[in-house]
C-alpha positions as CSV (number, residue, x, y, z in Angstrom):
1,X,0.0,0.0,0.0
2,X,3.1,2.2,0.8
3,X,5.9,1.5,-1.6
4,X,8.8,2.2,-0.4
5,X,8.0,1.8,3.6
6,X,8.6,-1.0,5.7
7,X,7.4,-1.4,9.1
8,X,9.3,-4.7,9.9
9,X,11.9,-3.6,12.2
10,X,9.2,-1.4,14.8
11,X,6.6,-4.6,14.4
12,X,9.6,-7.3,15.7
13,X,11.1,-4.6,18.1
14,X,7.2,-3.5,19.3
15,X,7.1,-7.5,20.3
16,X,10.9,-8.5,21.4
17,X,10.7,-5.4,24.2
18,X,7.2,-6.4,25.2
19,X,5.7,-3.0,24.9
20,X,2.5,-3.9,22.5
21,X,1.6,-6.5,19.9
22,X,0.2,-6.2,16.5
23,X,-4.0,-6.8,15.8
24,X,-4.0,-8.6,12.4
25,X,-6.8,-8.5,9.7
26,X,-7.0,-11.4,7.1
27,X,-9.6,-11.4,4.6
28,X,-9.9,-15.1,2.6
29,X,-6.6,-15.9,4.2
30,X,-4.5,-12.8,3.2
31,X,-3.3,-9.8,5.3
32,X,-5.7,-7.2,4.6
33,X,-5.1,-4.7,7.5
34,X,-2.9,-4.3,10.9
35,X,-2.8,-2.2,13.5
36,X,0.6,-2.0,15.7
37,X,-0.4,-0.4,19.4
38,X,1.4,-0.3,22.3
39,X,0.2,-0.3,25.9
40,X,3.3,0.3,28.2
41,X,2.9,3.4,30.2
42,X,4.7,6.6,28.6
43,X,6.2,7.3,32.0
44,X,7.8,5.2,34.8
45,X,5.7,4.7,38.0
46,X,2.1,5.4,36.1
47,X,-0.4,2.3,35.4
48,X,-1.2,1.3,31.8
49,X,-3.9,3.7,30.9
50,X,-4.2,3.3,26.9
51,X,-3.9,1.6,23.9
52,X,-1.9,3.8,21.3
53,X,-2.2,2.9,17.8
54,X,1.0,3.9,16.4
55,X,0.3,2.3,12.9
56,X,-2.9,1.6,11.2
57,X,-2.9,0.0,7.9
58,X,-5.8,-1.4,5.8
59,X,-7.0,-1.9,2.3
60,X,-9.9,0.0,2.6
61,X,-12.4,1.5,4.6
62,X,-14.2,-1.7,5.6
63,X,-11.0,-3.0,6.6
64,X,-9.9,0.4,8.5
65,X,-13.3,-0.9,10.3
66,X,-12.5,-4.1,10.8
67,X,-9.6,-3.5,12.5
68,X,-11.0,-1.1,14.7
69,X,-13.9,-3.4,15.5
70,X,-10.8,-5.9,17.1
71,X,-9.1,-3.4,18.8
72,X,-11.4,-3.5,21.8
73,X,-10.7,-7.2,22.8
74,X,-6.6,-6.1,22.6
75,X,-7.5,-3.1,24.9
76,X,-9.7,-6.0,27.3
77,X,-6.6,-8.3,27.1
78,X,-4.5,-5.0,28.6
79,X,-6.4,-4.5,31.2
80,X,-7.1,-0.8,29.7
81,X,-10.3,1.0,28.8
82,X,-9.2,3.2,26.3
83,X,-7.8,3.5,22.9
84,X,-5.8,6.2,21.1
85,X,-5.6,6.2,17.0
86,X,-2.9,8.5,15.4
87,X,-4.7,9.7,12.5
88,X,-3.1,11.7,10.1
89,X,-5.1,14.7,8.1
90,X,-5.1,13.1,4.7
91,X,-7.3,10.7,6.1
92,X,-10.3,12.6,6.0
93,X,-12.5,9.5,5.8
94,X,-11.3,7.2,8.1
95,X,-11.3,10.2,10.5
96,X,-14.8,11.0,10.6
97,X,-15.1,7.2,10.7
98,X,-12.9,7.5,14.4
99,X,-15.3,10.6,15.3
100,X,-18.0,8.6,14.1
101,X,-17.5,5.8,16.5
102,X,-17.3,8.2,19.4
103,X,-13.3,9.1,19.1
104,X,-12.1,12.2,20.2
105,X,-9.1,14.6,19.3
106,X,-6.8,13.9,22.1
107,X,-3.6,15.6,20.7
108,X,-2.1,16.4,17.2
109,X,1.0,15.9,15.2
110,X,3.0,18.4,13.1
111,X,5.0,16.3,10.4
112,X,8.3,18.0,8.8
113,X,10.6,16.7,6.1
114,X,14.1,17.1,5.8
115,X,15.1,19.3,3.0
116,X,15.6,16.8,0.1
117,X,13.9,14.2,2.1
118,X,10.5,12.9,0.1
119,X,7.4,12.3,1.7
120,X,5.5,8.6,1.3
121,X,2.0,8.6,0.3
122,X,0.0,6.0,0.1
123,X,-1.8,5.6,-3.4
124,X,-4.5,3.5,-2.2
125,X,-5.8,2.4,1.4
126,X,-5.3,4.0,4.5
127,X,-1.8,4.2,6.0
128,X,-1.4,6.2,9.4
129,X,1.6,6.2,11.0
130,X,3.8,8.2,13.3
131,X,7.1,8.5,12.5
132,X,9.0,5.7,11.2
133,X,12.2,3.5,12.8
């Protein structure tokens, strides 16, 4: 969906330090959509609190859908009632999808680009991310 970017390294670095897991959605046995979250407290000495979605990626909207419809069974499985989704502007429809379901804007993000430096767009599907490792 995103030539050019690959999210191996954070997905095997998200599970060997034990900070999150990845939700996986197959359609007829194929990946169709992932979200990576982690759920380790941002500070020492606080409780879990969240589940932050750092990456979203699906096929399409009914699989953007999908995948939030199983992210509530990886929050149970924390322990934590609530959920945070990094989603970027160009989004516009799986946002008010998010506000749709009752999301709300908790914080935003300002993206840069170093001069030289091009930015990845995705030419079909949705692919939120923060920044990548």
């Amino acid at each position: 969906l995103l030539p050019g970017v690959d999210f191996t390294r954070e997905l095997a670095l998200t599970r060997e330090l034990r900070v999150g897991d990845t939700t996986l959605v197959r359609e007829r046995g194929e990946l169709s959509g992932f979200a990576l979250w982690h759920s380790t407290p941002l500070a020492a000495g606080r409780p879990k609190d969240e589940l932050r979605v750092l990456k979203l990626v699906a096929r399409d909207l009914g699989v953007f859908d999908q995948v939030l419809d199983a992210l509530p069974a990886a929050a149970a499985a924390e322990r934590v009632g609530r959920i945070a989704v990094r989603c970027q502007t160009e989004f516009v429809a799986a946002y008010q999808r998010l506000v749709g379901r009752g999301y709300r804007v908790h914080w935003t993000d300002l993206r840069m680009l170093l001069a030289g430096q091009l930015q990845h767009e995705s030419r079909e599907g949705i692919v939120m991310s923060n920044w990548e490792i």
